[in-house]
C-alpha positions in Angstrom: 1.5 3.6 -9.6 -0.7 3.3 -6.4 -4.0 2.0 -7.3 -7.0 3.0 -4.8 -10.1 0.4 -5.3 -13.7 1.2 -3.4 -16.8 -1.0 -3.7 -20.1 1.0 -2.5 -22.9 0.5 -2.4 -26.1 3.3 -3.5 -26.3 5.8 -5.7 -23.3 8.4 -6.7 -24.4 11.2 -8.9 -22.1 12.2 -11.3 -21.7 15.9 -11.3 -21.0 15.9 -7.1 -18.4 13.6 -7.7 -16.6 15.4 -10.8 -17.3 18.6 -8.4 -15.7 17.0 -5.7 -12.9 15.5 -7.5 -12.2 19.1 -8.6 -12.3 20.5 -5.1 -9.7 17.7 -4.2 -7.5 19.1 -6.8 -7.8 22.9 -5.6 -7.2 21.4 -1.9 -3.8 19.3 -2.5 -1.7 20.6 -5.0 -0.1 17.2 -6.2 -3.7 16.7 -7.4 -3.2 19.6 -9.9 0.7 18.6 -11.6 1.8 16.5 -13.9 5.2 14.7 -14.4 7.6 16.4 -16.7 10.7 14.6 -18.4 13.7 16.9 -18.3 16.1 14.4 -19.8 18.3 14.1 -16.7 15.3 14.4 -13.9 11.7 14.8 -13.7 10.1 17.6 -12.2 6.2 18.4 -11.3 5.0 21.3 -13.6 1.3 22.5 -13.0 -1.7 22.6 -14.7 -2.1 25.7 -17.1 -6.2 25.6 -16.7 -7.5 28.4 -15.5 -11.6 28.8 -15.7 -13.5 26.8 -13.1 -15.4 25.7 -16.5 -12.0 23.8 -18.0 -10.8 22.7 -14.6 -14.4 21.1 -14.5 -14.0 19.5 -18.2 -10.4 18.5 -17.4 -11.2 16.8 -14.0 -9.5 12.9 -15.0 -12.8 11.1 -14.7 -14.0 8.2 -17.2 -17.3 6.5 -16.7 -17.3 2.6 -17.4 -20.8 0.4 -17.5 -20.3 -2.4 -14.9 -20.4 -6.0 -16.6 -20.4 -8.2 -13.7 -19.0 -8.7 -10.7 -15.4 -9.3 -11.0 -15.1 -6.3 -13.5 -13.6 -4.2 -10.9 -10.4 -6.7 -10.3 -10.0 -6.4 -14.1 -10.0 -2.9 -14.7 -7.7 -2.5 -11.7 -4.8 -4.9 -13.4 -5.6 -3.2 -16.8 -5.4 0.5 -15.1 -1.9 -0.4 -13.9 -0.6 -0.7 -17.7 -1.4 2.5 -18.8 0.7 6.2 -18.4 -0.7 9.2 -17.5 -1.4 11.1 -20.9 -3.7 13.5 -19.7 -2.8 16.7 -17.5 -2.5 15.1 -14.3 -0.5 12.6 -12.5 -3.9 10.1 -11.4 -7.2 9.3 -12.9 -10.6 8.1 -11.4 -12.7 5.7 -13.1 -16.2 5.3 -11.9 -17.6 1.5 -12.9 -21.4 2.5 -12.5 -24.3 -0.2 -12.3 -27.3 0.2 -14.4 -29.3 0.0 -10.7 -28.4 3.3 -9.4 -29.6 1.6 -6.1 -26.7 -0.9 -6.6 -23.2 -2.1 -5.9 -20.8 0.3 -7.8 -16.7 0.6 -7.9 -14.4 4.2 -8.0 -11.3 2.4 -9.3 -8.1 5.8 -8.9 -4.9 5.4 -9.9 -2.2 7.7 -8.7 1.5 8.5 -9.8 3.3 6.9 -6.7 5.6 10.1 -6.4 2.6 12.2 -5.7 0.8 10.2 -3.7 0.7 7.0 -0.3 -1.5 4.6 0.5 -2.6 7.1 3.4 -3.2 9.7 0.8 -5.5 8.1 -1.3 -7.6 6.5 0.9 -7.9 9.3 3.3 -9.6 10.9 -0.4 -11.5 8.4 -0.9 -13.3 9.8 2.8 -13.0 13.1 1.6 -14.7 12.4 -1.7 -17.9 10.1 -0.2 -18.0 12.9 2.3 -18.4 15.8 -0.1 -20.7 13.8 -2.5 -23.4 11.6 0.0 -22.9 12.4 3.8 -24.9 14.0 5.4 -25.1 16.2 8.9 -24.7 13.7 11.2 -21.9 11.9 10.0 -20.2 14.5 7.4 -16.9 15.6 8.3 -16.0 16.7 4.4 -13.1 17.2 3.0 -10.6 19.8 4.6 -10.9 23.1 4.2 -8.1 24.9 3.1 -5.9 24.2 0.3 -2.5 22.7 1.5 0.5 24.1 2.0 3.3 23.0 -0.5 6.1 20.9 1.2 10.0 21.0 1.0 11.0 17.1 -0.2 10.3 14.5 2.4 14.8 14.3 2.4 14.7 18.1 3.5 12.1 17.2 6.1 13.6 14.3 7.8 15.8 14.9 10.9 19.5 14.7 10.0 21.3 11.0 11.2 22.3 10.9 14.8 24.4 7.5 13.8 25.7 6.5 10.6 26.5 3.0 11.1 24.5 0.7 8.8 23.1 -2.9 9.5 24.4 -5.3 7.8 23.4 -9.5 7.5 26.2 -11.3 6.2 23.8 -14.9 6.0 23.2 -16.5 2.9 19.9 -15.0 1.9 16.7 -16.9 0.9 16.2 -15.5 -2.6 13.3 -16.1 -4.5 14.0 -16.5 -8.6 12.0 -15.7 -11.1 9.5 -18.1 -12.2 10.2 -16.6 -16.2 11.5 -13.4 -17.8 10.5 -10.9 -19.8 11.2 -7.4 -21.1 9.6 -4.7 -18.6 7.2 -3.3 -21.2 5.5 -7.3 -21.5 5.2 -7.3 -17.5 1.9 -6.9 -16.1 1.3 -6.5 -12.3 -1.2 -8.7 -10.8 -3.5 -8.0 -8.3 -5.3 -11.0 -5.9 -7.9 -9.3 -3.4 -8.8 -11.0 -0.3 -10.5 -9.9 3.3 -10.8 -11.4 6.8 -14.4 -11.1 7.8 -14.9 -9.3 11.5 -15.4 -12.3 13.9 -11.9 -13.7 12.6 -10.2 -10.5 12.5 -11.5 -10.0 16.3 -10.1 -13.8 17.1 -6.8 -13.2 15.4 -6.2 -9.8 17.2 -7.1 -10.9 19.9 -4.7 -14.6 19.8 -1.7 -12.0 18.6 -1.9 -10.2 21.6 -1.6 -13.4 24.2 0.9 -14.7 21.9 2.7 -11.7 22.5 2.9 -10.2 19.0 1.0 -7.9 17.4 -1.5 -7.9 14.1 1.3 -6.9 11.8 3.8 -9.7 12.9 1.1 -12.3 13.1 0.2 -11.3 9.3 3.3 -11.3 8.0 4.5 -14.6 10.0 1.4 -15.8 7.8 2.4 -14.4 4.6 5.9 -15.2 5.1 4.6 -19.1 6.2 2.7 -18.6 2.5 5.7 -18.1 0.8 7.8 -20.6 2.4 7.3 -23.9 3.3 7.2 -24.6 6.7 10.4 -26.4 6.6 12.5 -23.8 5.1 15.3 -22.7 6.7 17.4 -19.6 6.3 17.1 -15.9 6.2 14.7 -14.2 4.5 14.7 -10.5 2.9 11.9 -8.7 3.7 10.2 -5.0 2.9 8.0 -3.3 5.0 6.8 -0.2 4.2 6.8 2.3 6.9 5.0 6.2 7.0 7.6 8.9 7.0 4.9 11.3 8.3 5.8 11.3 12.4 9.4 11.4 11.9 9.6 15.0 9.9 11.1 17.7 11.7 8.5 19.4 13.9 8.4 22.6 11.9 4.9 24.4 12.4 4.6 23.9 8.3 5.7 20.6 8.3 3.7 18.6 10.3 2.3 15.6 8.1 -1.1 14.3 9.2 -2.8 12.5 7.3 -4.7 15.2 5.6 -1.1 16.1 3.3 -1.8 14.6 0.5 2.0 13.6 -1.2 3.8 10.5 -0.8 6.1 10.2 2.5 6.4 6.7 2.5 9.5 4.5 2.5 10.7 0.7 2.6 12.9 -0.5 5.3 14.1 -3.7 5.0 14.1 -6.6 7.8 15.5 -10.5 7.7 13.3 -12.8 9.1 14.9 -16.2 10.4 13.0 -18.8 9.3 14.0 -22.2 11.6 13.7 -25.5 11.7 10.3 -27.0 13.6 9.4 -23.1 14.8 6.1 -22.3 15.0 3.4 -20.0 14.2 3.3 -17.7 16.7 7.4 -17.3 17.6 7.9 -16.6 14.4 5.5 -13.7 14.6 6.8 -12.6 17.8 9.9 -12.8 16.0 8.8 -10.8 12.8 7.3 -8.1 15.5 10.9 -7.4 17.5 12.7 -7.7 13.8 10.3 -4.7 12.5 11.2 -2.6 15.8 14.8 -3.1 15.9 15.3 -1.8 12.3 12.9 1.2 13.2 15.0 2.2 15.8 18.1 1.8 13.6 16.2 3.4 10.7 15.5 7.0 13.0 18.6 7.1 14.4 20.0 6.8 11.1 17.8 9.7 9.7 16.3 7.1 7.4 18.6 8.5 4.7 22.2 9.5 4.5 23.5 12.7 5.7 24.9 13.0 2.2 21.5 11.7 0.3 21.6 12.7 -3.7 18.2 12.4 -5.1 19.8 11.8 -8.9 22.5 9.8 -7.5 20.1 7.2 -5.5 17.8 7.1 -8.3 21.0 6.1 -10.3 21.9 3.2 -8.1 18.8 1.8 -8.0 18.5 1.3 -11.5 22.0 -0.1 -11.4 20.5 -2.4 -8.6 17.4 -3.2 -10.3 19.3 -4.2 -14.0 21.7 -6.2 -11.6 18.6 -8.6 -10.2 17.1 -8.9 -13.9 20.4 -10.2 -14.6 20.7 -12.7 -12.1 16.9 -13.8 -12.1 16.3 -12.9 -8.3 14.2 -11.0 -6.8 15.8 -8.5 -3.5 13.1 -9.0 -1.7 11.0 -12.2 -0.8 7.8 -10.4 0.0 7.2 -7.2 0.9 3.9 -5.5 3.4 2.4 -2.1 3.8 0.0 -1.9 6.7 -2.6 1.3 6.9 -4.1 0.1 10.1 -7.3 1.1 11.3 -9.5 3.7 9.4 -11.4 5.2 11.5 -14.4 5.9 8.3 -18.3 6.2 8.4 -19.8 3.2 7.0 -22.1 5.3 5.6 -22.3 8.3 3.7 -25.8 9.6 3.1 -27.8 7.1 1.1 -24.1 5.6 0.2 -22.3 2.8 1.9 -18.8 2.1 2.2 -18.3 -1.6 1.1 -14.5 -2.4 1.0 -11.4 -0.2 0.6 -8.1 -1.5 -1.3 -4.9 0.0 -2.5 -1.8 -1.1 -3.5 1.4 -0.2 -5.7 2.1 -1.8 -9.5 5.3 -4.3 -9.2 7.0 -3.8 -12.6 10.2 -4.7 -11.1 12.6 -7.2 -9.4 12.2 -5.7 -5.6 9.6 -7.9 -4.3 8.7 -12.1 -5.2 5.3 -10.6 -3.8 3.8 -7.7 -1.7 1.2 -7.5 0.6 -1.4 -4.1 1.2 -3.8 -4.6 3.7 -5.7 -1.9 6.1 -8.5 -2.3 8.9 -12.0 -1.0 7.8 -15.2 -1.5 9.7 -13.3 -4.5 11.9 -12.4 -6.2 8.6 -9.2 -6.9 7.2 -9.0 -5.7 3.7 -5.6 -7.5 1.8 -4.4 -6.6 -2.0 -1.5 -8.7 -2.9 0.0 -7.9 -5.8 3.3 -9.6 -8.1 4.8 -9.3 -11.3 3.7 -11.2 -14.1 5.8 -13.5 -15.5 8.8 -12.7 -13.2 6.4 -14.5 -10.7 3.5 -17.3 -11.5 0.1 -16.0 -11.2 -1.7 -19.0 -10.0 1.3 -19.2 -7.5 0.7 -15.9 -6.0 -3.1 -16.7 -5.9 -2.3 -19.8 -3.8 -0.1 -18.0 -1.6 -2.7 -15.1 -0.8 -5.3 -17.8 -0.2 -2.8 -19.8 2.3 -1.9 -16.5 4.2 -5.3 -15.9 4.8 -5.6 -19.4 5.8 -3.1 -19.2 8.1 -4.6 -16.2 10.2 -7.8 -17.9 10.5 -6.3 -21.4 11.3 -3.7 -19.3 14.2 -6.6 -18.9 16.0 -8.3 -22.2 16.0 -5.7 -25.0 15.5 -4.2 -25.3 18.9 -3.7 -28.6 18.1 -1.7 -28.3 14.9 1.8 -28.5 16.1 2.8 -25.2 14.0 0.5 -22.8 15.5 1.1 -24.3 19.7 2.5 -22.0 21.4 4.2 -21.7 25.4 4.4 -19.4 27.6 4.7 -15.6 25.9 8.1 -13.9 25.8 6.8 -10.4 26.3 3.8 -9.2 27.2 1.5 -8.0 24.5 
């Protein structure tokens, strides 16, 4: 599941945004399916509705009074336990203050195989576009309904190179903190954000560092997970957007206005060493990432003999193997939206903070990291698996990461973050 939080604040009628949910659904037709068990493979089978009258009464929205202020992180966790019984593959929940004036949350949650992180936040736009902006900032949600797709694996350009990567070192592995059956695991979700003067500093330190935003975050998070003595190699997933790399078929060019999921996780190692510091290591995490992208293309991404049923197949066989063994494949995991180039404000509405994320109810990462630029902040949702990993562990690592970036750009004195001379320019 891909959860999609927004905290606003103002008021949001109710009708224009059941409306404007429904509009969504007539505009992207993953909006309008749900997920059908055949036995031996699922397959999307649409929504036999067809006045505008049931559409409206069938539109997946629940309306929850707000209790407080942490509600919102709670109904998010709790959302992530519960199917999809209902017509659809996603639901919308709108926590409502009694203060129409006030700060309210939309907390979606969407069937990951429909649906990307782009996706759903690029409709959260669309929605506070259709339902509060107004003429001078309005640019609504598109216009025509979308085209249905081929499968991202009938998209992709076919592999130039089939030679594979492979790290022979002795791998860093994470085990579980406890076990448990996968019906008793609950994912939990720790929301944090890096206010706009220290997301400007950071940037700004990563690019005279010579690295980048993405490998100074995850040289944090990876610092957060690790001691700073640790030495080895670490597994790592980084989720990377399928969208550019799809043949360049007049019908198959994916902005980010397809909504679907066309998303995948490449995975890097990260060499953690002995007395390395801060900002090497996230030069190091930045040339890791690129080297396995070029790989990755040439490579097609996927095998020129790629079996839906048969991949599925293995990673089950993969994922029982880790539950066996009490490991976890990946230390940690990140998927970085960038900058969203949104209105603040919609109307009489304001856009407050944006977070999504994906539910870990298995083995692939210790921890995972979702984080996306909004209004020059840096909104982070990192998310673990409860009991496979400890909750109050997770919480300490999402505070230290976050630690880390602000403390990159202030402690030159700290031996870890001193750095010499770049090796590249930024």
């Amino acid at each position: 599941m891909v959860p999609q939080i927004v905290r606003f604040h103002g008021p949001l009628a109710l009708e224009p945004l059941r409306h404007a949910l429904l509009v969504a659904q007539s505009l992207h037709p993953f909006l309008g399916v749900r997920i059908v068990d055949e036995g031996d493979h699922f397959t999307f089978q649409s929504a036999k509705i067809v006045s505008k009258a049931e559409r409206l009464a069938a539109v997946p929205l629940m309306v929850v009074k707000r209790e407080d202020e942490r509600h919102w992180e709670h109904l998010a966790e709790a959302e992530l336990q519960v199917d999809f019984p209902g017509p659809f593959a996603w639901r919308c929940t709108y926590l409502r203050n009694e203060r129409a004036d006030g700060d309210h949350e939309l907390v979606l949650v969407f069937h990951h195989s429909i649906s990307d992180g782009i996706s759903t936040t690029q409709l959260v736009q669309e929605l506070f576009a259709a339902c509060g902006g107004d003429a001078q900032n309005e640019t609504g949600p598109v216009a025509t309904r979308q085209p249905v797709l081929p499968p991202v694996e009938q998209m992709l350009p076919v592999a130039t190179d089939e030679a594979v990567t492979t790290h022979e070192d002795v791998l860093l592995q994470i085990p579980f903190h406890d076990r448990a059956p996968i019906h008793q695991r609950k994912t939990r979700l720790f929301f944090r954000h890096l206010h706009a003067p220290d997301l400007a500093a950071f940037r700004r330190r990563c690019k005279t560092a010579g690295s980048s935003v993405n490998g100074g975050v995850t040289a944090a998070f990876l610092l957060a997970l690790h001691a700073h003595n640790a030495v080895g190699s670490v597994p790592f997933g980084n989720a990377v957007s399928l969208r550019d790399y799809c043949q360049p078929e007049e019908l198959w060019k994916i902005d980010n206005l397809k909504f679907g999921c066309y998303v995948m996780v490449v995975g890097t190692v990260h060499e953690m060493k002995a007395q390395a510091g801060f900002w090497d290591l996230a030069r190091r995490c930045r040339q890791d990432l690129k080297g396995v992208m070029a790989d990755a293309a040439k490579q097609g991404f996927l095998p020129r003999d790629f079996d839906k049923n048969e991949f599925e197949r293995m990673q089950q066989e993969g994922t029982q193997a880790l539950d066996q063994a009490g490991l976890f494949a990946m230390n940690g995991a990140m998927s970085n939206l960038g900058v969203l180039d949104f209105p603040e404000k919609y109307g009489p509405i304001t856009l407050k903070e944006l977070y999504f994320a994906t539910a870990q109810p298995t083995p692939h990462f210790a921890m995972a990291l979702y984080l996306l630029t909004l209004h020059g902040k840096l909104f982070c949702c990192f998310s673990s698996c409860e009991p496979l990993y400890d909750p109050e562990k997770a919480s300490r690592v999402a505070d230290k990461t976050m630690d880390l970036m602000r403390r990159a750009c202030q402690d030159s004195d700290d031996p870890l973050f001193s750095d010499s001379v770049p090796k590249e320019d930024g």
